[in-house]
N, C-alpha and C positions, 0 to 999 in steps of 0.2 A: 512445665512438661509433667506427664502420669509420670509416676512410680513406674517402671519397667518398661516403658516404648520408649523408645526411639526416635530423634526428627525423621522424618523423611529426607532422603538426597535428591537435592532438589536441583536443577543448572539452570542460571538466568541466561540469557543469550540478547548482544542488539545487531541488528544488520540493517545498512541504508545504501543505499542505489539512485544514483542523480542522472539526471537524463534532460540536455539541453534541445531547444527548438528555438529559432528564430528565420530572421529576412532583415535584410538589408533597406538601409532608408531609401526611398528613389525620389525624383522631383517631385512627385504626387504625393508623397506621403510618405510617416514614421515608420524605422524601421522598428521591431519588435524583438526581444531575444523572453525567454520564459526556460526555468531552471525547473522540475518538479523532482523533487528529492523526496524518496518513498522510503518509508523507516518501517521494522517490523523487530518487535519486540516476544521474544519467545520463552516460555518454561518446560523444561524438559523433569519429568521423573527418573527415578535413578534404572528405569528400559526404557529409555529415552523415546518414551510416548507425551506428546503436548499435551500438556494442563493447563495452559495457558498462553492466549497469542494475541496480536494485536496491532495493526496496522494504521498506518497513518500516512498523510499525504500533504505536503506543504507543496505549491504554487508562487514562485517566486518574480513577478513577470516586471519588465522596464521597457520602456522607448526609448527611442535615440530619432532622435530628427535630425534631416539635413545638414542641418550646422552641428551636429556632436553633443545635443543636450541630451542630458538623461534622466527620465522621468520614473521613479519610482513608485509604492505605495507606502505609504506611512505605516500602516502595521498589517500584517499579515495574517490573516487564520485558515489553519489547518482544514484541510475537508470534514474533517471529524466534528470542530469546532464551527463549522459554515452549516453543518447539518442540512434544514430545508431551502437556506441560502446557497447552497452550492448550485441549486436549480439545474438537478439531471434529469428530474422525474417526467418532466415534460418528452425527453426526449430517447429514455429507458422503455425499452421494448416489454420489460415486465414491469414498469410504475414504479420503478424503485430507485428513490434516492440515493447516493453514492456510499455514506454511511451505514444505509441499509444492506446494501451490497454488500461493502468490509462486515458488516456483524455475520453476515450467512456466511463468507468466507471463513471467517473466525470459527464458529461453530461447524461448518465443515471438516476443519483440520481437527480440531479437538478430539486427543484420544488417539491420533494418528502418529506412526513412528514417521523421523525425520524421510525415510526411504519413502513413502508412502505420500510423505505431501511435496515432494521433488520429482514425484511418479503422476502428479497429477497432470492427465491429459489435456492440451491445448493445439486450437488450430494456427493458420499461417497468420491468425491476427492473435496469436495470444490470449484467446475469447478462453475458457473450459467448456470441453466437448462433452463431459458426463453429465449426466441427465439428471441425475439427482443435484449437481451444485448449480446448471445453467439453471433451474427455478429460482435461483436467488440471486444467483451471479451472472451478469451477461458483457461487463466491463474486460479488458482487457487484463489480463491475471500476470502478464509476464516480470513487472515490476515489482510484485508481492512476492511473487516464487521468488525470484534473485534476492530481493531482503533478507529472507526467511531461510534463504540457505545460509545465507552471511552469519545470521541471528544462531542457527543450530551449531552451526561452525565455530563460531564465537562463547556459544555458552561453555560455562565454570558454576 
């Protein structure tokens, strides 16, 4: 540290939000259940403006057939870590990978008080309605918001 400053007061913050989906097996075919558990890691300055934020998304998916087997995957990676392998881009109204998506999100918030990124406007599908974040963002934001609140809430 200088002679005469000071650290900055800094608050780390984590927040995660799990959200189940599945269907039941029928005679035709396995049933499916998929856990996605959305984590957001936050840094607040000491006027709790974000200096740092970070999002991420684990997919945790299994079958179950007729007879009660459960078929998992052997290891698992994040959306972050799946990068061009997550294959949204194909199906992204702006060409943008999911990754991509979370970094705009990220740099969106940056610089924003907690009020301000729990202000951010979303429609009945959870999409962002602001003009400036839907160029980057066109994914559904409602699971990041709820992290992010956990994560502000949380920080120390």
């Amino acid at each position: 540290m200088v002679a005469g400053c000071s650290a900055p007061s800094l608050k780390l913050g984590l927040g995660m939000v799990a959200n189940m989906s599945g269907g039941n097996a029928s005679p035709d075919g396995d049933g499916k259940t998929q856990a996605d558990v959305t984590a957001c890691a936050v840094t607040l300055d000491s006027n709790g403006r974000i200096v740092g934020v970070a999002w991420d998304v684990m997919q945790c998916k299994a079958s179950v057939t007729t007879a009660g087997a459960v078929t998992v995957a052997d290891s698992i990676q994040s959306k972050k870590e799946l990068k061009e392998g997550y294959n949204m881009k194909g199906a992204s109204a702006i060409g943008k990978e999911w990754y991509e998506q979370a970094d705009a999100m990220e740099a969106f918030v940056f610089g924003k008080t907690a009020e301000e990124l729990y202000g951010i406007a979303v429609d009945e599908s959870y999409k962002p309605t602001d003009a400036d974040l839907l160029a980057g963002v066109t994914v559904s934001i409602g699971g990041y918001k709820t992290a992010a609140v956990k994560a502000v809430d949380n920080a120390k």
